[in-house]
C-alpha positions in Angstrom: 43.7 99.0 90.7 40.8 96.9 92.1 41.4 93.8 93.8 38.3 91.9 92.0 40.1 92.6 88.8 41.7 89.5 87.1 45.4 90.0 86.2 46.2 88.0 83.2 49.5 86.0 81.9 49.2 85.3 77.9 51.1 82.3 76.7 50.9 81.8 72.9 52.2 78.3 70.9 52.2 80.5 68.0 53.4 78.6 65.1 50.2 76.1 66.2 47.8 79.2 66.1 49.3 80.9 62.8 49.2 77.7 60.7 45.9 76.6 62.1 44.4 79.8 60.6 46.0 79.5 57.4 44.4 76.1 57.3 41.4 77.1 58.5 41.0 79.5 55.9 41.0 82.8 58.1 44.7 84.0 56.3 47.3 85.6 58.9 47.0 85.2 62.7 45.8 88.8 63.9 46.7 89.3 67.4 44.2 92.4 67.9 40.7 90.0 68.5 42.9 88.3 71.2 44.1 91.0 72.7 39.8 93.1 72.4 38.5 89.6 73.8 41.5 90.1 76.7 40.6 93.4 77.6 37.2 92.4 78.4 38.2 89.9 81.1 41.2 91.6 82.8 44.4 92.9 83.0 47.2 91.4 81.1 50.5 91.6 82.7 52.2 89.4 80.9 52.0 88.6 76.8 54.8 86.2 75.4 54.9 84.0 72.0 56.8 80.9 71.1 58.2 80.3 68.0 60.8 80.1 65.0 60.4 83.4 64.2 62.4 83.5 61.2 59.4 81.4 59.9 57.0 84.5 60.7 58.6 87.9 59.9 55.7 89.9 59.5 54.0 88.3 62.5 56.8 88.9 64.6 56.7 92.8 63.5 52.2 93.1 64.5 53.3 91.3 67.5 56.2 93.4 68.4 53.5 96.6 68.1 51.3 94.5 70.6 54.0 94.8 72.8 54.3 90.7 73.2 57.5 89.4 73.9 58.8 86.7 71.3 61.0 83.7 72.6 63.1 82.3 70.1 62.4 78.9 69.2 65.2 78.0 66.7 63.8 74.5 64.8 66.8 74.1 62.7 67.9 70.8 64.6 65.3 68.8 62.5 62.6 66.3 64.4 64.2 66.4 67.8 63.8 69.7 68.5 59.8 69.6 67.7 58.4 70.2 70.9 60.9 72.3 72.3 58.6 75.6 72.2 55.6 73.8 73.9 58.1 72.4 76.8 59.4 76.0 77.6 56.0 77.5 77.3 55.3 75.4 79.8 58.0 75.9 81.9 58.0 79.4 82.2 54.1 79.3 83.2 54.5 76.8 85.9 57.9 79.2 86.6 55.7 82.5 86.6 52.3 80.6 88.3 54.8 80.1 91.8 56.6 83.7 91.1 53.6 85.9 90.6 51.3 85.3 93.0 48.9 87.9 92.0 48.2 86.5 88.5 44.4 84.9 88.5 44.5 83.9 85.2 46.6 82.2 82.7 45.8 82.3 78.9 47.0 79.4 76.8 46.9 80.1 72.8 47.5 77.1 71.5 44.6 74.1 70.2 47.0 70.9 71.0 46.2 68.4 73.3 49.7 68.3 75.1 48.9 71.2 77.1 46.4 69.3 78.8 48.2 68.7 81.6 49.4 71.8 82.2 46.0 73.3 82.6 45.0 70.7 84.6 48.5 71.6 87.0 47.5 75.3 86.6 44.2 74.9 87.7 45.4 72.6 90.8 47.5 76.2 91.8 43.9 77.6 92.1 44.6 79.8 89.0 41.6 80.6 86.2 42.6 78.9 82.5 41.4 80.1 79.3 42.4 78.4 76.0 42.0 80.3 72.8 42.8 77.9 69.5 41.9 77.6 66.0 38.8 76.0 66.0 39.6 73.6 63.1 42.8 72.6 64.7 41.8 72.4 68.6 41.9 69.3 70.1 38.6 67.9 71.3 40.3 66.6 74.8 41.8 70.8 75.6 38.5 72.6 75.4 36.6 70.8 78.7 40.1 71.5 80.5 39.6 74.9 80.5 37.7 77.2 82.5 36.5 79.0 79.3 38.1 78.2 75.8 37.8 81.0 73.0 37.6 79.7 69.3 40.0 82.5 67.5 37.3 82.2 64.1 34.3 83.4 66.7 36.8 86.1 68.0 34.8 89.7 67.4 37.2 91.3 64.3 38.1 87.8 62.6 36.9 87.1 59.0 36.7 83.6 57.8 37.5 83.6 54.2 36.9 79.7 53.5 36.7 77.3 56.3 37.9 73.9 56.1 40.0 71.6 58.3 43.4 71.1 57.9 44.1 67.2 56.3 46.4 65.2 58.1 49.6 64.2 56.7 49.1 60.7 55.8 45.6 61.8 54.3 47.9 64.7 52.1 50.5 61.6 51.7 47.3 59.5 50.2 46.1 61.9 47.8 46.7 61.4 44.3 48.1 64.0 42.1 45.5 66.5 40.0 44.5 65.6 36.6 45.3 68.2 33.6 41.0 68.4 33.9 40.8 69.0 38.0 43.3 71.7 37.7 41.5 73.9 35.4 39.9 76.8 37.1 36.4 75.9 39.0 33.6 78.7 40.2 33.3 79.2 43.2 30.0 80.3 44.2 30.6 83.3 46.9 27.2 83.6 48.6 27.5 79.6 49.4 27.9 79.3 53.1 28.5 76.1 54.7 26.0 74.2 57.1 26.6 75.7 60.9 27.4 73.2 63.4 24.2 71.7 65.8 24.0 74.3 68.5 22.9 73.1 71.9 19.0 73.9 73.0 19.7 77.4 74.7 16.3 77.3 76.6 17.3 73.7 78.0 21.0 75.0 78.8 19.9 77.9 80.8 16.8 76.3 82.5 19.0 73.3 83.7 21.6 74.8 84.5 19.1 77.5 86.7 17.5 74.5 88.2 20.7 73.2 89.7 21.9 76.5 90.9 18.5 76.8 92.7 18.4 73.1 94.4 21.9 74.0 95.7 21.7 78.1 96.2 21.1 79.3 99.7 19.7 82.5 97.5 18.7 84.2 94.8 20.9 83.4 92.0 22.7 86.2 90.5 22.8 86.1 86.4 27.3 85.9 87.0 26.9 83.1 89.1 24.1 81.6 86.3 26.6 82.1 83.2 29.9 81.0 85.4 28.7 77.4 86.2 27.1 77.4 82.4 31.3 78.2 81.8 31.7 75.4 83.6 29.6 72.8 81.9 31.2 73.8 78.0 34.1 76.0 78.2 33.1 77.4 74.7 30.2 78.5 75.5 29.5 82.7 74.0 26.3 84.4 73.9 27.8 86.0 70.7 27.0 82.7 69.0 23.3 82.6 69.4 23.1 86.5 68.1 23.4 88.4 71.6 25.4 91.3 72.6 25.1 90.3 76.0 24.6 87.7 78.7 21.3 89.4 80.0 20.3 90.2 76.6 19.8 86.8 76.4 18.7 86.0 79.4 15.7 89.0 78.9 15.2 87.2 75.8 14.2 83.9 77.4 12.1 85.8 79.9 10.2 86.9 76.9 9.6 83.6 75.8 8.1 83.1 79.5 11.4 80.3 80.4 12.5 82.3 83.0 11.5 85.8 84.9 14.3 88.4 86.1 14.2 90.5 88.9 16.5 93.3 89.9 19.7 92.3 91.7 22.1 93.6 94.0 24.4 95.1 91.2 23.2 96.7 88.2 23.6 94.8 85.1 23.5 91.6 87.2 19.7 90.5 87.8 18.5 87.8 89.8 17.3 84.8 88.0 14.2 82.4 88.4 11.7 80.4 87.0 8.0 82.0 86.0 5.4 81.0 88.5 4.1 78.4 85.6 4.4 78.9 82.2 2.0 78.7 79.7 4.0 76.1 77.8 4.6 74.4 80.9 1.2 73.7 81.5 0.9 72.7 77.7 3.4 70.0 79.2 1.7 68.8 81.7 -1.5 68.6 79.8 0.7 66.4 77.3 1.4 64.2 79.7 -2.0 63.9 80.9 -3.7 63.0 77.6 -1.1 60.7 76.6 -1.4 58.9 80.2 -5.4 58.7 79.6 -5.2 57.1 76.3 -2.9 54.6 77.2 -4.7 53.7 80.6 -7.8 52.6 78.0 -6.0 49.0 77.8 -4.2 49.1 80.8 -2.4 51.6 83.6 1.6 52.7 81.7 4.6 52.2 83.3 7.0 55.5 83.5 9.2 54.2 81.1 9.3 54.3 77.5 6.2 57.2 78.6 8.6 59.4 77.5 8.7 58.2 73.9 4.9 58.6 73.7 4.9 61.9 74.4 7.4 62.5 71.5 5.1 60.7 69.5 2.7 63.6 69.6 5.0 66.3 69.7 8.6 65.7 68.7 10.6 68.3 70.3 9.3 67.6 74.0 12.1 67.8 76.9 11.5 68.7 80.7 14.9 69.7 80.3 13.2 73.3 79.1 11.5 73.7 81.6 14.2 73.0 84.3 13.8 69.7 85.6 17.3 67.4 85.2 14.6 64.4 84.4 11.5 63.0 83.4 11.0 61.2 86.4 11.3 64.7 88.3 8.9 66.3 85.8 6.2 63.4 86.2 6.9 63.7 90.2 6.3 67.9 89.2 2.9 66.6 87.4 2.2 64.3 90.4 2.0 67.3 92.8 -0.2 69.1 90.5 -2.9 66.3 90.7 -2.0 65.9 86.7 -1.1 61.9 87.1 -0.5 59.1 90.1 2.3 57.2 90.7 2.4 54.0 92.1 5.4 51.4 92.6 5.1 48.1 90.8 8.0 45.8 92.4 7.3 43.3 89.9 8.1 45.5 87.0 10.4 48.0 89.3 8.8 50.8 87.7 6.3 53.2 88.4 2.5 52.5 87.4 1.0 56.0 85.8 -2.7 56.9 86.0 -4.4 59.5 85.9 -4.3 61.9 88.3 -7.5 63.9 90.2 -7.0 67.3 88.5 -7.8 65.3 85.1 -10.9 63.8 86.4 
């Protein structure tokens, strides 16, 4: 066995997964895309599920084949007695994080925000957490926890029937009852999809990200290094979702949109990572800049800020950020350097003056 690979402890809070799914429209909890999306990261050593069992019988059979072991969670004793499978759970992962030494990672299956703290404790041990929950049911705190979290609906094998989110109880309390009209039978129109979520920029998320890497690298920086600190910064984060097999099918995607340039690396499959010498939509930036700068210096030199909202004046979706500078103030100081525009400091206003610069004359 190699020493690099990760060996892998599975904790699931399964009655919080199964019902999420239900809810979410997904229909039974199907352990198979956990254990595929699993397989890809390590070796699991350990698989057990918490639950009332007698609630799932034909879970606890597909599980059983998975070769998971169920602990009984008898809920019987009415309210008292709710949290009892989350406490054990985490019990017997604090129990198994000072016993096995040689697990790397734990995986928590579970979307509630009680677990926090036990992924924060787990991480303290030095040990890798992944969270894998319901995405409609997750908790918005247990996500940026994580070292990587893994929405079960995005899983590779999971078909989402109808998404919705689950209502609350006092919202299910609050509802009136169905009128003889609202209950006859309604179309449904099949091909109706429901508006995705706003996805993050990817050319901003990689380019910033690469900047920062390169500020603080010694070297070259590898593509794993590039998509482990992107890990870092949102847990959720999948090439999958932006239509990509791969991480460096992405990446050699961007590098065809002229973002970034790859060269080989040390290890096949792992490139280094960098920026273009300039882009052709990078100098399209600066010359922005240096046309907006011009026109305003007519009536008067412009301070740096509110600059920025004139160049989004003329073209809407401008950010440095795509370009890999963490601010305007660092892109302008980039533009400086060029000769694009001057800078000058104006203690009365504390604020840069902006002119412009000796390339544009």
């Amino acid at each position: 066995m190699a020493e690099s690979e990760e060996r892998i402890a599975l904790f699931l809070d399964y009655e919080n997964l199964a019902l999420g799914a239900r809810d979410a429209g997904v229909g039974v909890f199907d352990f198979r895309p956990v254990a595929d999306a699993l397989a890809e990261r390590g070796r699991v050593v350990v698989r057990r599920a918490y639950a009332d069992w007698s609630r799932f019988d034909e879970d606890r059979r597909s599980l059983t084949r998975h070769h998971v072991e169920l602990i009984e969670m008898p809920q019987r004793m009415g309210s008292v007695r709710k949290n009892a499978a989350d406490i054990k759970m985490a019990v017997d992962a604090i129990e198994l994080c000072f016993e096995r030494d040689y697990i790397t990672t734990f995986v928590l299956g579970t979307g509630d925000s009680d677990f926090t703290p036990l992924v924060h404790k787990l991480r303290e041990l030095n040990r890798r957490v992944i969270g894998i929950g319901v995405e409609a049911s997750t908790s918005a705190l247990l996500p940026p926890a994580c070292d990587e979290f893994l929405f079960y609906e995005r899983l590779d094998g999971v078909e989402v029937v109808k998404p919705q989110r689950a209502a609350s109880r006092s919202t299910r309390a609050r509802k009136p009852r169905p009128t003889a009209a609202e209950t006859q039978p309604v179309e449904i129109d099949e091909e109706e999809v429901p508006p995705p979520s706003e996805e993050p920029d990817l050319g901003v998320l990689i380019t910033q990200t690469l900047s920062g890497l390169e500020r603080n690298a010694d070297g070259p920086v590898l593509a794993s290094a590039l998509k482990r600190t992107i890990l870092r910064k949102d847990p959720t984060f999948s090439e999958t979702n932006y239509g990509f097999r791969g991480f460096v099918e992405l990446l050699r995607n961007l590098e065809d949109k002229g973002l970034i340039e790859l060269s080989p690396g040390p290890a096949k499959g792992d490139p280094e990572v960098g920026f273009p010498t300039e882009t052709d939509d990078e100098k399209g930036a600066f010359e922005l800049l240096r046309s907006v700068v011009a026109r305003l210096a007519e009536s008067g030199p412009p301070h740096l800020s509110g600059l920025k909202t004139q160049l989004r004046k003329v073209q809407p979706d401008f950010s440095e950020k795509r370009f890999g500078y963490g601010g305007f103030l660092q892109f302008c100081k980039a533009a400086r350097a060029r000769g694009v525009i001057d800078m000058e400091w104006d203690d009365k206003a504390d604020d840069y003056l902006v002119t412009p610069g000796a390339a544009a004359a």
